[in-house]
N, C-alpha and C positions, 0 to 999 in steps of 0.2 A: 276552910282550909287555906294555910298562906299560901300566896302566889310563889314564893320560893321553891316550896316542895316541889322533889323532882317525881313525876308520876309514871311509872314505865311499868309495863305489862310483858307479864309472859307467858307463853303458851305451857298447853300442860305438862307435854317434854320436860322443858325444865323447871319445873314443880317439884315433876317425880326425882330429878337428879338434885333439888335441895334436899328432898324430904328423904335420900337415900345418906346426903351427907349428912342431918341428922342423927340417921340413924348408924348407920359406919364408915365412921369419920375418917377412919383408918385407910379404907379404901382408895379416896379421893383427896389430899390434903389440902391442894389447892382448892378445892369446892369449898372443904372444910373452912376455910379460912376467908373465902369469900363470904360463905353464909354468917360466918359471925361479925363480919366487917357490916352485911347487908343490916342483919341484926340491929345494933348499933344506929345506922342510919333511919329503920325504921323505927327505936325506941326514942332517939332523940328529937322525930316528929320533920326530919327533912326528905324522907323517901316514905311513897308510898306505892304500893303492887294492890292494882284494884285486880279484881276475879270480873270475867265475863260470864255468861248464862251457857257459854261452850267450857270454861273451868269448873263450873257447877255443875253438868250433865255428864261431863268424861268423871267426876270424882266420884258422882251417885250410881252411873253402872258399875261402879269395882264391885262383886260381890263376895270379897272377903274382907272382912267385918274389918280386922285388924288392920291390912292395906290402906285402906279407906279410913282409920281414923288416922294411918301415919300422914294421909298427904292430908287429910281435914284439918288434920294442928295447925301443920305447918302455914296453910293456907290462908286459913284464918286468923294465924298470928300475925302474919306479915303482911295479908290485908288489911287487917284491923277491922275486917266486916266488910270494907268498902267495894264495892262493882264497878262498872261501867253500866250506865242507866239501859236501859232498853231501845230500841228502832222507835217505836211511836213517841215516848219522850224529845229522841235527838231530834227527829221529825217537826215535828211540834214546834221547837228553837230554833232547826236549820229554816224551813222553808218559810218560817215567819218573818225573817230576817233576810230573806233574798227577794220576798214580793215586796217585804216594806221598801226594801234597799229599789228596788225596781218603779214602783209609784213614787218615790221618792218623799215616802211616809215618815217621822221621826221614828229608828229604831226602838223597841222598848228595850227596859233595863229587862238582864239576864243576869240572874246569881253567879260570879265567877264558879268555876268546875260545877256550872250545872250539870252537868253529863256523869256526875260521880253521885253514889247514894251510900249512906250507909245502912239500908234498909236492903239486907241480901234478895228481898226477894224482888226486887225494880230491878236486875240484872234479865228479869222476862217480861216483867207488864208492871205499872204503873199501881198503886194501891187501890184507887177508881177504875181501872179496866174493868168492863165487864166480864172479858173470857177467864178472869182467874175466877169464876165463879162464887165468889165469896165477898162476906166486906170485913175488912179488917177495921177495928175499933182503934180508936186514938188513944186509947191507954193501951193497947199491944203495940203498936207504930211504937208511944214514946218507951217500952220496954225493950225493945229492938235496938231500938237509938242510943239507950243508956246500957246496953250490951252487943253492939255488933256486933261482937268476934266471938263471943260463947254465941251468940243467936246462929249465927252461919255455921260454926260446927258443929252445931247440934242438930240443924237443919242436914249435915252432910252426911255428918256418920252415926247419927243416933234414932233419923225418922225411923215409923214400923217399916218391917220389909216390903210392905204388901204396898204402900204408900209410895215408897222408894221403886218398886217395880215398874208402878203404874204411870209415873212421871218419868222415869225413863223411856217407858215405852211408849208413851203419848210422844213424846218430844224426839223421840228417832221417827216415829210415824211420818209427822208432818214435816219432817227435815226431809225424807226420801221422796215423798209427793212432792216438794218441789225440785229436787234433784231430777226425778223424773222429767219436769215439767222444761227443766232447763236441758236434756237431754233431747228431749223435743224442737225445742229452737235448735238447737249444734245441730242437729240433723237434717232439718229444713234449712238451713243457711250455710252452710259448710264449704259450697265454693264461691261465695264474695269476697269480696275484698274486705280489708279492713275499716278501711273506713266506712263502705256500706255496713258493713257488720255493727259500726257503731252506732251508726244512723238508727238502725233498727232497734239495735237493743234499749236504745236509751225511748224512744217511739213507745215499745214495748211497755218499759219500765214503767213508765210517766202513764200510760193506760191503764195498767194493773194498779197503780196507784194514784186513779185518777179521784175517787171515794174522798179518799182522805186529804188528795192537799185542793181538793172543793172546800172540805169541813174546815180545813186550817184558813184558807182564803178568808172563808166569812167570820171566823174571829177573829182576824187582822182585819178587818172591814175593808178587804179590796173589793172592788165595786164589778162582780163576778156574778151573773144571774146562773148560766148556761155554759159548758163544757168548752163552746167556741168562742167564747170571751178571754181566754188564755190566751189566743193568738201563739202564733209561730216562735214568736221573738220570746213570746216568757217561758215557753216549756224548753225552749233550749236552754235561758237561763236556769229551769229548775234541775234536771240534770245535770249541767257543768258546773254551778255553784253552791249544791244542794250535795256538803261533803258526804250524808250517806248514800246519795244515789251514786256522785260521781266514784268512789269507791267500789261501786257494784260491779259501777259498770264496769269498769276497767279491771278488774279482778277476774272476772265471768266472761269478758270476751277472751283475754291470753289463757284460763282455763278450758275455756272451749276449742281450742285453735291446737290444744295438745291433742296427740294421737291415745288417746289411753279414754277408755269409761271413767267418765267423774262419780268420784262416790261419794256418801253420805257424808264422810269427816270433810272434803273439800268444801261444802257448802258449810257446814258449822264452822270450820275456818275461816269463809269469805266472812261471815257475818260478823267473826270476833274483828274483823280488821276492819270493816264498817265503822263498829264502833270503840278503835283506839286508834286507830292510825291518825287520824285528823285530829286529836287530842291527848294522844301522849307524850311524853319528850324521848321515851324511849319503849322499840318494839321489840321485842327478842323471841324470835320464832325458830319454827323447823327452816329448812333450807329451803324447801320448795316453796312456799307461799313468804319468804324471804326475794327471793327470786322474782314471784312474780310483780310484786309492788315496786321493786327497784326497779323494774324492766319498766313499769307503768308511769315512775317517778314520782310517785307519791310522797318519797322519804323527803325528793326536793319541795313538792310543793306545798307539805303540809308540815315543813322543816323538824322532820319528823325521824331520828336512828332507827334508820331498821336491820338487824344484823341476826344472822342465827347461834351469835357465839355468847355464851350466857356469860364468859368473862368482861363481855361488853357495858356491864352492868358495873362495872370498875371506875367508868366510867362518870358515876354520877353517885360517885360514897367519897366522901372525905375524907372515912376509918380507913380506906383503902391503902 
């Protein structure tokens, strides 16, 4: 993908408000007039709207058929197929690149927009993961590739129902075990400070994933036998400059710190902004989780628009 393309995501909100302008155009004309400006921009190959693995699971609960293929079209047209890759991918790139940066190792090369696939289904896991329980052939991969945008909507609005159920249901399941899990810390820590708050969480974070940036360490060949070979000084670096944790974290402590039960959409939101905030050029969300990233200043550090107004997107069309 050229470096020019402008890459900007948006929540499913305003998905539903294109894929209404499609549908009656009459209603909104300003929308109207937008989408076919965005249009334009995506046919002429300098905008692209990747789909998250939270754009793919709010599209697959619609259970009427027809709903579901209006926003599927749309979705798929204007992605082109493309996602934002999954946590263990961006993992993979981020923390191999701050231990290198850290032993002050030569960084390796990284494909530009390695973070984008157009293989819809790296939006959850990598085509080698094991949890997706299966192994996909390289003549399916390159069929996928030479149709990303029929493959994802077929995948959206055409799997059997029973298929469609069951991966929604799966993917709400393990979304609320950890909402729980995170309901658990806000409870047990709820009169510290903030900065203790951070101390911990990131402590936390870095424990729960301590598995995995072991296994990333030893294929960067940093010279790591045992858990206490990290020292002090690099697990803070991996949190502070390890943009999916730092994201986490600072998302999940200002959602903790609100007076309200966090629910299940909070967390599939923290995770979409995980993975665009640090790599889009523009973010267009709800208000609320617009809110909290600006309060965190993410928009500045990861020079990143983040705005809840979808005519923001005006922005970054030249048919405009």
């Amino acid at each position: 993908m050229d470096a020019a393309v402008r890459i900007v995501y948006l929540d499913q909100n305003k998905w539903i408000q294109l894929a209404r302008a499609v549908k009656f155009p009459s209603e909104a004309p300003d929308l109207a007039a937008l989408l076919k400006a965005v249009t334009q921009e995506v046919s002429a190959g300098r905008l692209v709207l990747p789909l998250t693995a939270t754009n793919i699971y709010e599209t697959h609960k619609i259970n009427n058929a027809q709903k579901r293929h209006d926003l599927a079209s749309i979705q798929a047209f204007l992605s082109g197929g493309h996602v934002f890759r999954a946590r263990y991918k961006r993992l993979e790139v981020e923390v191999t690149e701050v231990l290198r940066g850290a032993y002050r190792l030569p960084l390796a090369h990284r494909e530009e927009n390695y973070f984008l696939s157009n293989v819809f289904f790296e939006a959850f896991a990598e085509r080698d993961d094991e949890r997706l329980g299966f192994h996909f052939s390289e003549r399916a991969i390159e069929f996928i590739r030479s149709r990303p945008d029929f493959c994802l909507y077929e995948y959206l609005a055409n799997i059997p129902e029973g298929v469609r159920i069951t991966a929604v249901k799966k993917f709400s399941d393990g979304s609320d075990q950890l909402r729980q899990r995170i309901e658990e810390r806000r409870s047990r820590h709820a009169n510290e400070s903030l900065p203790t708050r951070r101390r911990i969480h990131g402590a936390m974070l870095l424990l729960n994933e301590i598995d995995l940036v072991m296994k990333i360490a030893k294929k960067t060949e940093i010279p790591w036998q045992t858990v206490t070979d990290i020292g002090s000084s690099n697990a803070r670096r991996i949190i502070n400059e390890v943009p999916t944790y730092f994201v986490e974290r600072e998302i999940a402590l200002r959602l903790e710190a609100e007076n309200r039960p966090i629910e299940e959409n909070d967390f599939r939101d923290m995770q979409s902004f995980c993975a665009v905030v640090p790599y889009a050029d523009a973010v267009i969300a709800e208000n609320h989780f617009t809110n909290l990233a600006q309060q965190a200043r993410l928009d500045k550090k990861y020079d990143t628009q983040i705005s809840a107004d979808i005519f923001a997107l005006k922005g970054y069309l030249q048919a405009a």
